[in-house]
N, C-alpha and C positions, 0 to 999 in steps of 0.2 A: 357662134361658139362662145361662150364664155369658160374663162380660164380661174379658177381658184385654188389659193395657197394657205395650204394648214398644217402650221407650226407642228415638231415633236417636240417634247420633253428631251430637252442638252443631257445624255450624262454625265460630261464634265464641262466646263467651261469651255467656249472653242472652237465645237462642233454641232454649231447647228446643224439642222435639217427641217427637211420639210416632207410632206403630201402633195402634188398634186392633182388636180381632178378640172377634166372637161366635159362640159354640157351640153349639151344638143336639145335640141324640138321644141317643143312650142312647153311655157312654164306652166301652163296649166291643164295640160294634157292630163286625161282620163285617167292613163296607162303610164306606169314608169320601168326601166331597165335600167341596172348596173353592170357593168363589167370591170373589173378589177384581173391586172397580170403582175405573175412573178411574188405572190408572197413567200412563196421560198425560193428566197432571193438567188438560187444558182438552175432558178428555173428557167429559160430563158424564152423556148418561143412563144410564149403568150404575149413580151414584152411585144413581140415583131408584128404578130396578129394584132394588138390593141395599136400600134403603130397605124396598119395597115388599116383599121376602122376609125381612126381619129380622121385621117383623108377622108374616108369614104360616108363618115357621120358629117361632115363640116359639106359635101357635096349632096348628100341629101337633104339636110338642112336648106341648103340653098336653091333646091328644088322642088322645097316643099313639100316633098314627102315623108317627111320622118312624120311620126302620129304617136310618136311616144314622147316622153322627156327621157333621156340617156344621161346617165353618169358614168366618163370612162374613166379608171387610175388604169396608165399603164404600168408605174414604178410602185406597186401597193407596199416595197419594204426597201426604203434607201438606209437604213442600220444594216440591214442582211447582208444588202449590195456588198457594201464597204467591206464585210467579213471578208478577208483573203489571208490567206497562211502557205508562202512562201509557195509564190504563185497557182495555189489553187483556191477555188472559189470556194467558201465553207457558209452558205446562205440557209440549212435549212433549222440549222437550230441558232440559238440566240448563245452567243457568246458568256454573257454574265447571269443569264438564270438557268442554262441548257434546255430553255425552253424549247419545243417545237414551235416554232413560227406559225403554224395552223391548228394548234391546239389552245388551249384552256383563253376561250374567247368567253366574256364576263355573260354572267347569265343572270337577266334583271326580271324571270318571268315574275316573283315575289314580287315587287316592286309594281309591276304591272298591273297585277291580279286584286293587291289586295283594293278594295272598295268599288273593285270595278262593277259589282253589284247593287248594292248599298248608297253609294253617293247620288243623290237628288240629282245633283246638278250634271254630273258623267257618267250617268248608270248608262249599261246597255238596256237595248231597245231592241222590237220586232223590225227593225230596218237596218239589214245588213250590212249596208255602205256605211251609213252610222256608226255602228256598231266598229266596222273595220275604222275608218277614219279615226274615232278615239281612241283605239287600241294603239294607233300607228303614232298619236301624241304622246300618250302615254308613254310609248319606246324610247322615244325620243328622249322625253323631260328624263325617264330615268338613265339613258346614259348619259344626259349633258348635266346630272348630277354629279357624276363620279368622277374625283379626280387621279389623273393617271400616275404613279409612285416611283416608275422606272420608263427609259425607252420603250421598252419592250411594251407596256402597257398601252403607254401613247400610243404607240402604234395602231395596236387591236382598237382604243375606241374611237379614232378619226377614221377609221374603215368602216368600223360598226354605224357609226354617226353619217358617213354618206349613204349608207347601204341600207337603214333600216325601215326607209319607209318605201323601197322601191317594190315594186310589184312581183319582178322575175330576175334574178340575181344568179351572173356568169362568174364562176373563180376561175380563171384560166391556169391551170401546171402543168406538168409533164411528171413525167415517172424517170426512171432509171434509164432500159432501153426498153421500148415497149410499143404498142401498135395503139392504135386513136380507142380511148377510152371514157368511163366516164363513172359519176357517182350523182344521185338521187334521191327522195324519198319515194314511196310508191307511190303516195297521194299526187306528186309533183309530176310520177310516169307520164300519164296521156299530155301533159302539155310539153313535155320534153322528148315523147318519142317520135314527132318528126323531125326533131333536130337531131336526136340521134342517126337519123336515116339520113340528113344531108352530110351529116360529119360523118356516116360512116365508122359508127362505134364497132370494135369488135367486141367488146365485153361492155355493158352498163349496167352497175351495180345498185343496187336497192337497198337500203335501209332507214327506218326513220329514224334510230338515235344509234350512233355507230362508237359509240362512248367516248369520242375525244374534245368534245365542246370546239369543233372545229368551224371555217367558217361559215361554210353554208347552213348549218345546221342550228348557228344560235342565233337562224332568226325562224327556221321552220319549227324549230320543237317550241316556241312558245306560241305559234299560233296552233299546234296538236295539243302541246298541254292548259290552252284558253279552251281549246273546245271540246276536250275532256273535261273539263272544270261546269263551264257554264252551257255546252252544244244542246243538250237537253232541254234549254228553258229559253235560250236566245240564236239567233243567226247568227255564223260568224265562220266567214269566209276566211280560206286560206292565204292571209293576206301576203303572203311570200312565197314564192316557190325558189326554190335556190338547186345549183346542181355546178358541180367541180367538174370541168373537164381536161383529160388529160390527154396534151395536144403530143403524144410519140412520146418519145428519149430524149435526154438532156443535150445529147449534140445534133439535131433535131431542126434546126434555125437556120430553115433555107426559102427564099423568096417563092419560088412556088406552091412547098407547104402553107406556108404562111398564107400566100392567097388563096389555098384553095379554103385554108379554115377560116377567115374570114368571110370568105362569099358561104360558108356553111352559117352563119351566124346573121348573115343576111337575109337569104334564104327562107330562113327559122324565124327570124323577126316578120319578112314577111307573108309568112303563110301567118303568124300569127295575128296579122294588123296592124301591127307595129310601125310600118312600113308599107304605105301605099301604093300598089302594085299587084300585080301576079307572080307568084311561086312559083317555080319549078315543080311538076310532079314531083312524086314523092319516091323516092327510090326503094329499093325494099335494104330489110334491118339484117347486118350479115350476119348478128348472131342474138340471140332471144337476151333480153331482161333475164338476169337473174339475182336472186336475195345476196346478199354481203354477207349473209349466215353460212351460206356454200360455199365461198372462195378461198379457196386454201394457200397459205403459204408455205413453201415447200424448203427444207430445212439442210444445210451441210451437216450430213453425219462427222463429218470429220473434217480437219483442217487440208488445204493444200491446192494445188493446180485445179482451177474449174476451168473441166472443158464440156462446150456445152453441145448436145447431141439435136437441138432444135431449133428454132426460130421463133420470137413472140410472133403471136398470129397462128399457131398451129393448134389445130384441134387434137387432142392426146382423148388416148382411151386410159381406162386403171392399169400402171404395172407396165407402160411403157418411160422406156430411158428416156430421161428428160437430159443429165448433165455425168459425168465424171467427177470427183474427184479423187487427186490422185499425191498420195505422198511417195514424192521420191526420191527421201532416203530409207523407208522402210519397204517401198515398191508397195506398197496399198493402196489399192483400188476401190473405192467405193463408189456404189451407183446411186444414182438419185434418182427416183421412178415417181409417177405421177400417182397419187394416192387414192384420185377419181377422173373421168372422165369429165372434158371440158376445156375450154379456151384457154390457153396457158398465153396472157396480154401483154407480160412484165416479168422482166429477169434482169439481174444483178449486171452493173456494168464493172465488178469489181472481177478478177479472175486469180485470185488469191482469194480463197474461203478460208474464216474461220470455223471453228467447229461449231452449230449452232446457226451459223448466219442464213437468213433469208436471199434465198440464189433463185427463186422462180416464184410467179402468182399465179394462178388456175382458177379461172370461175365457171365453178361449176352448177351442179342441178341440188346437189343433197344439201341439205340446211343441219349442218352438225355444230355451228360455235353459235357462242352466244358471251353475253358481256362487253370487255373492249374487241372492239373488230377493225380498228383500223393500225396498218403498222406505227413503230413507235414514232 
């Protein structure tokens, strides 16, 4: 195992911090994986899972059987961490830009693209691997161009910077209260749906650009938009596949869980090769792939007591009770009903609604939004 330490950007004098990141397998392995937990810092059990794979990387390491090179960060946001406001934990937006922690990740496909035709010396070529390999430099040189102007920044590019020439890329989160889930592109589907079957997704959502420049995403959309650009005239494999999984509910960080989604993650590495051995069959999928264009956020008409009529993990048809609520000092009742048919995976661990607030997620079949699709 080797161990590396990557400075952030101090906001004030004081308070340093750091990144850091463990390696596994052999360094010049074919194949690379990252796994990265916790960048919204009050997410917690990925922290315990990527815990539970640092042992379990450093004993197959020592057995020989790792076949990939591995990068793990289990701490991907120690600025988040620190966030606390009188004793509670406030990890998932950024204190001094109200950033989201998992949004507006820098987007350098310009940078990438321009002369990747035209240059003698770095053009692509009818050879794929080629072709991927200078793309994957090119990534590189353009974020270790850019210099970071805030914490918040640093952060996103020593994530980016370990992450971006890796082959298949884990974001481990968690939701609110919620049942084992997960987020994809379609292209990325078949090599992530038998992990979905060892983890046991109840909902896995699809989309190639889900509008928030989040992480997994800015590194797939620039190999979609290299191969819309050039796919026509050159080879040019998907040199990323990335997918966010979300491991339950935020009080969720119990040793059993934990092991059982790591051996999910093992499992998945090895059916894929990754890992030297034989796989477990393959279990079946408890609920279908569906588009991130169909899952609905279901809405508090009004302010007041949420009481909730179901369980994440319940399959709802249209126009059944999902929640309550209830104002009572006017004695007003309003119901919250499921607007389609489908998985309702994630609901509100708050039980005081505002009016407006997102109280439940349903993914469903029909494909109705379009534009931003991911909550704020």
């Amino acid at each position: 195992m080797e161990h590396q330490s990557h400075p952030l950007l101090s906001p004030v004098p004081g308070t340093e911090r750091r990144i850091d990141s463990f390696h596994f397998g052999p360094a010049d392995a074919e194949r690379s994986l990252y796994v990265q937990a916790s960048l919204h810092a009050d997410e917690l059990p990925g922290m315990l899972v990527a815990w539970k794979l640092k042992q379990r990387f450093e004993a197959l390491e020592a057995e020989g059987r790792l076949r990939a090179r591995v990068t793990l960060v289990p701490v991907a946001n120690p600025n988040g961490l620190d966030q606390q406001l009188m004793d509670t934990p406030l990890g998932r937006y950024d204190f001094e830009s109200v950033g989201n922690f998992n949004r507006r990740f820098v987007d350098v496909f310009e940078t990438i693209s321009a002369g990747l035709e035209a240059d003698a010396d770095t053009a692509l070529s009818d050879e794929a691997k080629a072709n991927c390999g200078e793309i994957r430099r090119r990534f590189r040189q353009a974020l270790e161009a850019i210099t970071p102007r805030s914490a918040f920044e640093s952060t996103h590019l020593v994530l980016q910077r370990l992450a971006c020439e890796a082959d298949y890329v884990l974001d481990l989160h968690c939701d609110f209260n919620a049942v084992e889930h997960l987020y994809t592109t379609p292209a990325a589907w078949p090599t992530f749906e038998p992990f979905a079957r060892y983890f046991g997704s109840k909902a896995s959502l699809l989309a190639t650009d889900s509008g928030g420049a989040s992480f997994d995403e800015c590194f797939t959309l620039v190999w979609e938009r290299l191969r819309e650009q050039f796919g026509d005239r050159y080879p040019i494999p998907y040199g990323s596949e990335s997918i966010t999984v979300e491991l339950r509910g935020q009080q969720d960080v119990y040793h059993p869980l934990a092991d059982r989604d790591a051996q999910a993650i093992i499992d998945w590495m090895t059916h894929a090769g990754l890992i030297e051995g034989q796989a477990p069959a393959l279990p079946a999928l408890p609920y279908p792939a569906t588009p991130l264009e169909a899952m609905d956020f279901v809405h508090a008409p009004i302010g007041g007591l949420l009481v909730f009529a179901v369980e994440p993990g319940t399959l709802v048809d249209a126009g059944d009770l999902i929640a309550e609520v209830i104002d009572p000092l006017a004695d007003h009742v309003a119901e919250v009903r499921a607007p389609q048919a489908g998985m309702l995976y994630s609901r509100s661990q708050r039980r005081m609604a505002t009016a407006g607030m997102i109280v439940a997620d349903i993914a469903g079949h029909r494909s109705h939004r379009s534009g931003y699709l991911l909550a704020p």
